[in-house]
Kinemage of the C-alpha trace (Angstrom):
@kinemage 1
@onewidth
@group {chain A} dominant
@subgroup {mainchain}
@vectorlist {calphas} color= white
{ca unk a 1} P 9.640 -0.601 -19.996
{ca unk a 2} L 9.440 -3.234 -22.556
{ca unk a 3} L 9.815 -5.919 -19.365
{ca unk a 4} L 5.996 -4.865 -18.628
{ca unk a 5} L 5.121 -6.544 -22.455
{ca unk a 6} L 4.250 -4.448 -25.481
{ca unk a 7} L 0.517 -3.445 -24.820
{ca unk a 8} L 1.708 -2.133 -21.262
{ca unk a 9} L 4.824 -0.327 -22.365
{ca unk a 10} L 2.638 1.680 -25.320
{ca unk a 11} L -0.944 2.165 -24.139
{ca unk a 12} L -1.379 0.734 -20.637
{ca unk a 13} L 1.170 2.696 -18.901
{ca unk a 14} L 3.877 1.963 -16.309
{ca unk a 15} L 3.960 3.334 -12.585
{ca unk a 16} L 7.081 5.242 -11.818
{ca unk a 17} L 8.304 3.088 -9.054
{ca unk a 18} L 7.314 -0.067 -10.876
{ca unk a 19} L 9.546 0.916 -13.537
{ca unk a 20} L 12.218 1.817 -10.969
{ca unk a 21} L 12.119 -1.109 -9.495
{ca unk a 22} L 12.573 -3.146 -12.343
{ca unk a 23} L 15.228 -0.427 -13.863
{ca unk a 24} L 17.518 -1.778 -10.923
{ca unk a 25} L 17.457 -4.912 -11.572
{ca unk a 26} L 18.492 -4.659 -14.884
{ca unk a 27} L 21.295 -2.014 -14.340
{ca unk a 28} L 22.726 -4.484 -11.142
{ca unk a 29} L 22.630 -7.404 -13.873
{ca unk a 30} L 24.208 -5.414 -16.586
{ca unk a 31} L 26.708 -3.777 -13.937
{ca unk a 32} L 30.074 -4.991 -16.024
{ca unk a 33} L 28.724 -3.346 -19.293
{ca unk a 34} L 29.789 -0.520 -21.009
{ca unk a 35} L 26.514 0.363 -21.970
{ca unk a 36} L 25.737 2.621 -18.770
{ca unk a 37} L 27.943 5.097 -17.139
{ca unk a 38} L 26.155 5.490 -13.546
{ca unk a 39} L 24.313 2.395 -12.696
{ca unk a 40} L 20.741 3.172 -11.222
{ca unk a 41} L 20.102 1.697 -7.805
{ca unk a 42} L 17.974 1.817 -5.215
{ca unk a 43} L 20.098 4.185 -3.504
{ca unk a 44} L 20.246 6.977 -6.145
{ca unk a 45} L 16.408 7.059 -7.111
{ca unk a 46} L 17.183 10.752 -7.829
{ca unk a 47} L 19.151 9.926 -10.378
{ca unk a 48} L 16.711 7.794 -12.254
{ca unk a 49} L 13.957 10.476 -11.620
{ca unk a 50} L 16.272 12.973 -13.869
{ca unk a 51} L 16.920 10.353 -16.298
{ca unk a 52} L 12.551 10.018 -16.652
{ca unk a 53} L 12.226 13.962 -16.831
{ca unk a 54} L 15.051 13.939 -19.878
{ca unk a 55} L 12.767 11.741 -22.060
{ca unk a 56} L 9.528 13.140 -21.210
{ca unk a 57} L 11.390 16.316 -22.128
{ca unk a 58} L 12.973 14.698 -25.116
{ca unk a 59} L 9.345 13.088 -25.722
{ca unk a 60} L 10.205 9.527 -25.618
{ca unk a 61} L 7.306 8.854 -23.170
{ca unk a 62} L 4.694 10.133 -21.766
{ca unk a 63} L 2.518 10.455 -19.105
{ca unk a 64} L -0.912 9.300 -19.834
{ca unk a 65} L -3.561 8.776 -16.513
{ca unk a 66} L -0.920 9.480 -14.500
{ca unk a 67} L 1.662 6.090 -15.439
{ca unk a 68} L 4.391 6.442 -18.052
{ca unk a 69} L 3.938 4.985 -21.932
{ca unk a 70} L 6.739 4.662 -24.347
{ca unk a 71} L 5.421 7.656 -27.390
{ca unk a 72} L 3.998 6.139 -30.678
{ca unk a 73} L 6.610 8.267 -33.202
{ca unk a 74} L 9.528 7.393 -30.839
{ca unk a 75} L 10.009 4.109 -32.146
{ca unk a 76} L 13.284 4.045 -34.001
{ca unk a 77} L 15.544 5.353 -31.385
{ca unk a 78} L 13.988 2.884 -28.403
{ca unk a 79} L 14.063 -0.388 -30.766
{ca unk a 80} L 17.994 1.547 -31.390
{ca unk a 81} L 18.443 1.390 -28.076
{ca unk a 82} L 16.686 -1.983 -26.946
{ca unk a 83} L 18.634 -4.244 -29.663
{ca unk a 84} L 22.207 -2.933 -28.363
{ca unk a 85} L 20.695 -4.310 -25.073
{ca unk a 86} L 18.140 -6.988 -25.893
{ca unk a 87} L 21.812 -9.210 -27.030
{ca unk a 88} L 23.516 -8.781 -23.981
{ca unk a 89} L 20.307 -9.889 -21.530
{ca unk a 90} L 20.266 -12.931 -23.767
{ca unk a 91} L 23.865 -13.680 -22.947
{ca unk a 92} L 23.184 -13.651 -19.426
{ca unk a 93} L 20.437 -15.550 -19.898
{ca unk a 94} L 21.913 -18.378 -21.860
{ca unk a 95} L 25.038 -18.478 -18.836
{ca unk a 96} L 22.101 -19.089 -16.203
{ca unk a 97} L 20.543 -21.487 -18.685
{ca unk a 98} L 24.373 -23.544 -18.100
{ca unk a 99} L 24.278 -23.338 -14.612
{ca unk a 100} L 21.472 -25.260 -13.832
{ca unk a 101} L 23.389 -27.997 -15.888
{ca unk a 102} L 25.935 -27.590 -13.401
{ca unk a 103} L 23.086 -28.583 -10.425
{ca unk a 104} L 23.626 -32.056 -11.192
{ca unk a 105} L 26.763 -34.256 -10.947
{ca unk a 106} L 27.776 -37.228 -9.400
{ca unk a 107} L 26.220 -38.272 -6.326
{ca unk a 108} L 24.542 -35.482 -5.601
{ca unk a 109} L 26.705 -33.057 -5.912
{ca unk a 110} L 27.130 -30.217 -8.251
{ca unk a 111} L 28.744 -30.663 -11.455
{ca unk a 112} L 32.303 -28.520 -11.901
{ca unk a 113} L 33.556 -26.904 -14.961
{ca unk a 114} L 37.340 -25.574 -15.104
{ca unk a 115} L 36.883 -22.179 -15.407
{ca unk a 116} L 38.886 -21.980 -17.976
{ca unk a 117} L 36.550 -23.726 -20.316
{ca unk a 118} L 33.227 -22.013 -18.955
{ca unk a 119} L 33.043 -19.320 -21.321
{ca unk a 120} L 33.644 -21.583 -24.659
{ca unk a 121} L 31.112 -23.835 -23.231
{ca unk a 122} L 28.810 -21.240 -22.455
{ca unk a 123} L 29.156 -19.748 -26.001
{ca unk a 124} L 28.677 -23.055 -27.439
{ca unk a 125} L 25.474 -23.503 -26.092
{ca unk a 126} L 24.297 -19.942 -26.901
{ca unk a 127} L 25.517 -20.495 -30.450
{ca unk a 128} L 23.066 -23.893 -30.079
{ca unk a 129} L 20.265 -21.840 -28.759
{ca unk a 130} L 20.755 -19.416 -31.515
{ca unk a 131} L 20.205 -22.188 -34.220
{ca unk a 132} L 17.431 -23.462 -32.609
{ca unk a 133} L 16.217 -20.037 -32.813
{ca unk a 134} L 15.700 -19.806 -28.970
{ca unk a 135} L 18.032 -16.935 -28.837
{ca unk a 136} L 16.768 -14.356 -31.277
{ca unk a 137} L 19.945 -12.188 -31.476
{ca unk a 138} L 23.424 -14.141 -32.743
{ca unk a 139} L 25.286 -11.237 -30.896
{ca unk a 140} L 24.181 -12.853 -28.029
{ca unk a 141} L 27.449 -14.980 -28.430
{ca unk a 142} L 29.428 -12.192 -28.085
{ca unk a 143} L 32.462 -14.234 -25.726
{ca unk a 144} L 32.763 -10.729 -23.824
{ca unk a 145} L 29.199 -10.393 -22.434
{ca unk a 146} L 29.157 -13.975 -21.421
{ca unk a 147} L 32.791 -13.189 -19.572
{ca unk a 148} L 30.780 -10.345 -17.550
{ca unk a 149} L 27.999 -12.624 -17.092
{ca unk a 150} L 30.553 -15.399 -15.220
{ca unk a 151} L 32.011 -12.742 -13.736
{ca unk a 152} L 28.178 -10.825 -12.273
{ca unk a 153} L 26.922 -14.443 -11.415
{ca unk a 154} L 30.210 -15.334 -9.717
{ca unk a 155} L 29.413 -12.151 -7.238
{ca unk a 156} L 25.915 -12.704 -6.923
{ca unk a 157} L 26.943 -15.959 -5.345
{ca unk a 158} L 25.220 -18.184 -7.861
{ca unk a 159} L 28.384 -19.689 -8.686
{ca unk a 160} L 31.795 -20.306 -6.595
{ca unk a 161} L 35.028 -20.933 -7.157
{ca unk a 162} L 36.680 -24.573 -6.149
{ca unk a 163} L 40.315 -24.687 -6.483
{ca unk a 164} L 40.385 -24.368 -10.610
{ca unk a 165} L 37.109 -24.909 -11.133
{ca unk a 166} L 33.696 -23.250 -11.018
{ca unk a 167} L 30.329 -24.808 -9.347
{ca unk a 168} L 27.401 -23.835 -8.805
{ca unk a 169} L 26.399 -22.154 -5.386
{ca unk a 170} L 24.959 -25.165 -2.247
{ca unk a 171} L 21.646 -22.071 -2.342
{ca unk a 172} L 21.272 -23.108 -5.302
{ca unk a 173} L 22.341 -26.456 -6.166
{ca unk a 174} L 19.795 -27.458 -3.405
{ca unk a 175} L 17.081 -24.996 -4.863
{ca unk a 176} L 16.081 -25.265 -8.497
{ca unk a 177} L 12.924 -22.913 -7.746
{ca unk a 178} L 15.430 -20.356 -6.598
{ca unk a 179} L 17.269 -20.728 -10.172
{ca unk a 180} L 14.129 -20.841 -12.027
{ca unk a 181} L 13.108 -17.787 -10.559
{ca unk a 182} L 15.911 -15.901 -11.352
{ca unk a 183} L 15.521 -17.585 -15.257
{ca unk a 184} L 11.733 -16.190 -15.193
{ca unk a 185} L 12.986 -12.925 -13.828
{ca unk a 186} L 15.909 -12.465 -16.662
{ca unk a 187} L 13.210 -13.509 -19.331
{ca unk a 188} L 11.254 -10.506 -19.059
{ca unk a 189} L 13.784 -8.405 -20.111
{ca unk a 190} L 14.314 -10.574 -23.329
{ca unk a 191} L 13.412 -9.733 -26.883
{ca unk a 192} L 10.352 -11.285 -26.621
{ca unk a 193} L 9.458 -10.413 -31.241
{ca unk a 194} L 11.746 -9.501 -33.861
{ca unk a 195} L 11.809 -5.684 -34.536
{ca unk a 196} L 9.752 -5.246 -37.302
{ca unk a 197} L 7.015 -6.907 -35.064
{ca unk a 198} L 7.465 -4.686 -32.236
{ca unk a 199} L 7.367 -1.787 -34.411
{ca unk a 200} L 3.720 -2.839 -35.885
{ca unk a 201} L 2.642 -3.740 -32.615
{ca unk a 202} L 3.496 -0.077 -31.357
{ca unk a 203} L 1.853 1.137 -33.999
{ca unk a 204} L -1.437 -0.711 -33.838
{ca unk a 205} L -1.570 0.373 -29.808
C-alpha cells in the first residue's frame, strides 16, 4: 500500500483491485524470496481477498469511503514488516540500475559481464549507492537478494545468457524507455523516508 505514497496509504484510501494489481507485481518480482509462502497472482485473486479480510479482521486497515487505509495505531508491525521488505526491493533495484550499464558496449552492441562476476559487481555498486545514500537500507547488499534478482531478471528476459557471460536482452538493449519504465515501476515500491519519518507522517494523517 505504501507504493500509492504515504498520504494515500493512511487517509486517502486504496481501491481493492488497485492494490491487487500492484500486490502482483511485487510478489512476481520478489518470487525467489523467502519472505512469502504462496505468491499472489492474478490467477488466485481469492487468495489475496482472504489475505485483505485477515487484516481488516486483525485491524491493520480499514475501510474508509469504501477504499482501504493502512490504521493509525498499526504502525509498528507494518514499518516491521515493510523494512524486512523495503531492503530486498532496493536490491532489485540497484541490479536493474547495472543493467542499463550493460546497454552500451562496443559498437553498438550490449556490454557482457561473466556471470560469474555479476553479483560482486552488482554488490559493489549497491554498496556505492549506499554511501552515496541513494540506497537507504545497507541490507540492500545482501549478495543473496541480488543472486535472486539475476536470477528473476534472467527469466523475465531482461537479461540472457551468452556462452559464459550475461547481456542484456536485444528488447531492451534497443529500448531504454522500456528499462526506464520498469526502473520507475520498481521505485514505487522503495523506501521512499527513513522510519521515524514515516511513522510521524502516519501520525499527522
Amino acid at each position: 500500500m505504501q507504493s500509492f505514497g504515504t498520504d494515500q496509504a493512511w487517509t486517502g484510501g486504496i481501491s481493492n483491485d488497485e492494490l491487487f494489481k500492484r500486490t502482483c507485481f511485487l510478489s512476481n518480482l520478489l518470487q525467489k524470496e523467502e519472505v512469502q509462502r504462496f505468491r499472489i497472482t492474478e490467477k488466485n485473486r481469492p487468495y489475496f481477498d482472504e489475505l485483505i479480510k485477515v487484516m481488516l479482521d486483525r485491524k491493520i486497515m480499514l475501510f474508509l469511503n469504501e477504499k482501504l487505509v493502512l490504521k493509525v495505531g498499526a504502525e509498528t508491525f507494518i514499518l516491521f514488516v515493510s523494512s524486512l521488505i523495503w531492503p530486498m526491493i532496493d536490491s532489485y533495484y540497484a541490479t536493474l540500475l547495472f543493467t542499463v550499464s550493460m546497454a552500451i558496449g562496443k559498437e553498438g552492441s550490449s556490454a557482457s559481464v561473466e556471470a560469474s562476476e555479476i553479483v560482486k559487481k552488482i554488490q559493489w555498486l549497491s554498496e556505492s549507492l549506499y554511501e552515496e545514500r541513494v540506497l537507504r537500507l545497507f541490507e540492500a547488499c545482501n549478495i543473496e537478494s541480488i543472486k535472486n534478482a539475476v536470477a528473476t531478471f534472467r527469466e523475465m528476459g531482461i537479461i540472457e545468457s551468452k556462452s559464459v557471460f550475461l547481456l542484456l536482452a536485444d528488447k531492451y538493449r534497443h529500448s531504454e524507455k522500456e528499462l526506464a519504465m520498469l526502473l520507475d515501476e520498481i521505485s514505487r515500491y522503495r523506501c521512499q523516508a527513513n522510519l521515524q519519518e514515516l511513522v510521524s507522517k502516519s501520525h499527522e494523517s
